[in-house]
DRENLOKOL-212127 format. One line per field, with one value per atom (N, C-alpha, C, CB): atom name; x, y, z. Coordinates in steps of 0.2 Angstrom, whole numbers, plus 5000, padded with zeros to 4 digits. Glycine has a CB too. Example, Ala and Ser with C-alpha at 12.3 -4.5 7.8 and 13.67 -1.06 7.14 Angstrom:
// residues 2
at: [N/CA/C/CB/N/CA/C/CB]
X: [5066/5062/5066/5057/5064/5068/5064/5070]
Y: [4972/4978/4984/4978/4989/4995/5000/4997]
Z: [5039/5039/5039/5045/5035/5036/5039/5029]
// end
This chain:
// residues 100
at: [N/CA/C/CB/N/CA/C/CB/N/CA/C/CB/N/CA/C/CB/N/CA/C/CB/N/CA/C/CB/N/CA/C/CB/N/CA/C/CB/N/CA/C/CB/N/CA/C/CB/N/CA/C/CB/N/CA/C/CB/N/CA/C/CB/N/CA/C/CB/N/CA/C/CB/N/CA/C/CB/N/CA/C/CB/N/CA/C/CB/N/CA/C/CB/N/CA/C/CB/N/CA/C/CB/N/CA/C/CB/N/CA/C/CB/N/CA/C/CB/N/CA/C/CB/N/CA/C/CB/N/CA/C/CB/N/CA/C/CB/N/CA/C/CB/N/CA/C/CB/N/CA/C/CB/N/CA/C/CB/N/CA/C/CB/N/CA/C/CB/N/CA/C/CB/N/CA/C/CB/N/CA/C/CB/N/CA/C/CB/N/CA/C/CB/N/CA/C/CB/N/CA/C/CB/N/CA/C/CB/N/CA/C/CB/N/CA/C/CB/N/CA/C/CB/N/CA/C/CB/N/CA/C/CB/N/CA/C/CB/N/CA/C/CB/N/CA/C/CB/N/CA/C/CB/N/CA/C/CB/N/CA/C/CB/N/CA/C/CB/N/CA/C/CB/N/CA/C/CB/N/CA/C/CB/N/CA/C/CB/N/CA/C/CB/N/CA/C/CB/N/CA/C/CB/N/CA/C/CB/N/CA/C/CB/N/CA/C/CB/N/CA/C/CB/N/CA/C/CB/N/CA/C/CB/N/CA/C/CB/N/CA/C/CB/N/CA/C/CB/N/CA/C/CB/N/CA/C/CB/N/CA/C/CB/N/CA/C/CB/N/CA/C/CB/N/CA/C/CB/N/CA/C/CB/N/CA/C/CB/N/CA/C/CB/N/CA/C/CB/N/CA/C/CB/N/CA/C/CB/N/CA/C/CB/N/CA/C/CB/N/CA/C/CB/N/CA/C/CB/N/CA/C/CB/N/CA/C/CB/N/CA/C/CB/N/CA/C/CB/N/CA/C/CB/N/CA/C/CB/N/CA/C/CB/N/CA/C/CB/N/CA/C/CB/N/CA/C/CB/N/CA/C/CB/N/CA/C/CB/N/CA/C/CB/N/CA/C/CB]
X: [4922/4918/4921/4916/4927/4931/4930/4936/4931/4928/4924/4925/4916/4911/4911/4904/4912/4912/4916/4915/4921/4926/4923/4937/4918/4914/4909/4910/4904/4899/4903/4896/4908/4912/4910/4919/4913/4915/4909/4920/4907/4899/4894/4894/4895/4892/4895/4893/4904/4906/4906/4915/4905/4904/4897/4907/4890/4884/4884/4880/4887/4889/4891/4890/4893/4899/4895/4905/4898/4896/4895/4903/4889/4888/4896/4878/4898/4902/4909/4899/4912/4917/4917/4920/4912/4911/4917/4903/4917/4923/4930/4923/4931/4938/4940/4937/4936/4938/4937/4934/4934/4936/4943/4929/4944/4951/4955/4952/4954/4959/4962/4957/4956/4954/4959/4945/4957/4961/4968/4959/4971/4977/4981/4977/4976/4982/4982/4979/4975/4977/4982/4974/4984/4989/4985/4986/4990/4985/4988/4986/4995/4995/5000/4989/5000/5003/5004/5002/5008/5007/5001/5016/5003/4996/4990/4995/4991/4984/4980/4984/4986/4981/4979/4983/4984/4981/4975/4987/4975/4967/4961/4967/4965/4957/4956/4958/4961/4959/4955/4959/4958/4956/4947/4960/4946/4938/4934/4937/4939/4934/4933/4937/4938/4936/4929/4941/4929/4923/4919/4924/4919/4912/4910/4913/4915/4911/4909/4913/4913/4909/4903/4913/4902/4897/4891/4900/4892/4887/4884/4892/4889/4886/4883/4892/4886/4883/4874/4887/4873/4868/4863/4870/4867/4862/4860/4865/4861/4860/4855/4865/4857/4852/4848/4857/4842/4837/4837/4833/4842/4843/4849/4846/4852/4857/4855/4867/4853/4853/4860/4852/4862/4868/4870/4868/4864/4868/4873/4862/4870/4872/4879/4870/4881/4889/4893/4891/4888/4893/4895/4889/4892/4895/4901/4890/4903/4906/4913/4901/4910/4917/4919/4915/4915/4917/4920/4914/4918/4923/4931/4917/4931/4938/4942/4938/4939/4946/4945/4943/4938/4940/4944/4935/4944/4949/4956/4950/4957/4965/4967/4965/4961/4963/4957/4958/4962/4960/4958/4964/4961/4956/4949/4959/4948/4941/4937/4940/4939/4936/4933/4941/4937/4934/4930/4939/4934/4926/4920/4926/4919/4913/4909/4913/4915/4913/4907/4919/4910/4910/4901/4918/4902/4897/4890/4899/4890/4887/4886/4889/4887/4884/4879/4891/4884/4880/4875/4882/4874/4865/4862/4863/4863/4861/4855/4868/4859/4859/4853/4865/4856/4849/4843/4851/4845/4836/4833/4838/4837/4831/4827/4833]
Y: [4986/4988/4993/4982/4993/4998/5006/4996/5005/5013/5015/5015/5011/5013/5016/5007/5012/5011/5018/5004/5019/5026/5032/5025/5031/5038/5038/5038/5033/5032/5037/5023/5035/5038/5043/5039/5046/5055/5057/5058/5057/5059/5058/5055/5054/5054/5059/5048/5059/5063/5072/5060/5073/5078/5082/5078/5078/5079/5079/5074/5076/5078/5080/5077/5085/5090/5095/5093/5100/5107/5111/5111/5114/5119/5124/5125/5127/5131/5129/5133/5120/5120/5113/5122/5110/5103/5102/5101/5107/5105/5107/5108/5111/5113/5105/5122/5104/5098/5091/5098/5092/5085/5086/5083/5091/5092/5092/5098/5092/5092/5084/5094/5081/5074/5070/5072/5074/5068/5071/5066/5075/5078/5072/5085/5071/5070/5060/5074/5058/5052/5050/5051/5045/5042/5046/5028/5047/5049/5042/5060/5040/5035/5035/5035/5035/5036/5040/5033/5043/5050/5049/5053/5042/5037/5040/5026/5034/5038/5044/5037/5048/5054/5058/5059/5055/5060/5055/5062/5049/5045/5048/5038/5050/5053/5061/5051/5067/5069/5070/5067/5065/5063/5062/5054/5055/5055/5060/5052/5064/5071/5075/5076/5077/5080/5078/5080/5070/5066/5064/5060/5066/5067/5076/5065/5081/5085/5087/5090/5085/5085/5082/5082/5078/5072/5076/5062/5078/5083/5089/5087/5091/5098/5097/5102/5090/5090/5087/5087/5083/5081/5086/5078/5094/5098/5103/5102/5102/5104/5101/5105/5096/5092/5087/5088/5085/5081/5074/5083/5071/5064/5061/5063/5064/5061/5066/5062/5063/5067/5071/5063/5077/5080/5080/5088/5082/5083/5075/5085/5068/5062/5064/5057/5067/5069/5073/5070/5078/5084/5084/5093/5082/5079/5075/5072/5069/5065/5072/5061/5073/5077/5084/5080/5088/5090/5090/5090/5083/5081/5078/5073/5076/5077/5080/5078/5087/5094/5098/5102/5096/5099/5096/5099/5088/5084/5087/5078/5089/5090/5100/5085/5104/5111/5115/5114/5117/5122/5127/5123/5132/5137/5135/5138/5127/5126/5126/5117/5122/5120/5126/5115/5130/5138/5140/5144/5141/5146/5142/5150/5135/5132/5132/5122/5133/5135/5141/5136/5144/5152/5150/5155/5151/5150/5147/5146/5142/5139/5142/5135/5145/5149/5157/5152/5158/5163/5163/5168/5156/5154/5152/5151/5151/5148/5155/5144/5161/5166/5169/5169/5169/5170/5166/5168/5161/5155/5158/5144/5159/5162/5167/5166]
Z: [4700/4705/4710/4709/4712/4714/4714/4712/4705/4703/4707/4697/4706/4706/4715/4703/4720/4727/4725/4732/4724/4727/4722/4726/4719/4716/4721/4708/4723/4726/4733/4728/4735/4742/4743/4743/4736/4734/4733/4727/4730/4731/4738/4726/4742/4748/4752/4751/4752/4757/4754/4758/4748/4747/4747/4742/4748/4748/4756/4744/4759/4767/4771/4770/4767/4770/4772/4764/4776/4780/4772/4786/4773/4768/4771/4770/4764/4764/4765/4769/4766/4768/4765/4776/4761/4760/4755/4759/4747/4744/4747/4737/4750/4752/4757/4757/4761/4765/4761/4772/4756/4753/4747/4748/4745/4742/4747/4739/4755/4760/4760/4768/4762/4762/4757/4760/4748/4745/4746/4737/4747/4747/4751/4750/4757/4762/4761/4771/4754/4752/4748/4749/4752/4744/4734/4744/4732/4727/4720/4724/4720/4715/4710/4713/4705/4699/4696/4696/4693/4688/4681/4684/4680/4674/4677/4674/4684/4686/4685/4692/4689/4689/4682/4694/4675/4671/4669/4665/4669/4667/4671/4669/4677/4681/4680/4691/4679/4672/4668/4669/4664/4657/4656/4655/4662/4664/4666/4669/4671/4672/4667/4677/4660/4655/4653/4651/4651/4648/4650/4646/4659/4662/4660/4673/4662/4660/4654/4662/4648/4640/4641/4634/4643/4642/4647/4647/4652/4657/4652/4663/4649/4645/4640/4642/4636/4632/4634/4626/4640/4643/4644/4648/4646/4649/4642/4655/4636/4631/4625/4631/4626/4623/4630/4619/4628/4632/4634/4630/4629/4627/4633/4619/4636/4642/4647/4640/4653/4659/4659/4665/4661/4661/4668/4658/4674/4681/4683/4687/4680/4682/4681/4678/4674/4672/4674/4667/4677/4678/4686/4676/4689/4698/4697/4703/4697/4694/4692/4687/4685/4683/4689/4676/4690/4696/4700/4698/4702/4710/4706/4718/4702/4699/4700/4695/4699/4698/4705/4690/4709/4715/4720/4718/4717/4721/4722/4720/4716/4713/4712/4702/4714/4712/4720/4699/4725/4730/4729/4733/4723/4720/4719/4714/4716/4712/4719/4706/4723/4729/4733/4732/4735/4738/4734/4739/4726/4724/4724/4715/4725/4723/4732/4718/4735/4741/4743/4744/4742/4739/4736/4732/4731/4726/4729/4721/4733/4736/4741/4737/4746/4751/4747/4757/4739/4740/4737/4738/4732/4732/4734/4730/4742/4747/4750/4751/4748/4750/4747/4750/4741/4734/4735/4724/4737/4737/4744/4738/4748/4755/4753/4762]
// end
């Protein structure tokens, strides 16, 4: 049950964040968490790999929802890569920009 609550977290905090700053400050956020075990973090990882294969292959085929998997994997590598977190920053404003 733990899992689930501290994905439920990350997904809340990241769907609540400031357009524009919402990954970079949640990559801040886990940084400045305890992060754990070196086990740990290559299991979580690991999971982010098998949420995003599982996403892709979701959004390719019609038989698994993909976006369920590809959030999830997502906030994985945003947690752990500051590069990932800006450009999706980035990216985000500038679609934000194309949809007006």
């Amino acid at each position: 049950m733990r899992f689930l609550d501290k994905m439920r977290e990350t997904v809340t905090r990241i769907s609540h964040g400031k357009a524009g700053y919402r990954f970079v400050d949640f990559y801040h956020y886990r940084k400045n968490r305890d992060r754990g075990s070196i086990v740990r973090e290559i299991g979580m990882v690991s999971l982010g790999v098998l949420f995003l294969a599982i996403g892709v292959v979701g959004v390719l085929l019609p038989v698994l929802p993909g976006f369920l998997f590809l959030i999830p994997g997502i906030a994985v590598f945003v947690a752990r890569s500051r590069l990932l977190a800006v450009g999706l920053d980035r990216l985000e404003l500038h679609l934000r920009r194309l949809l007006k």
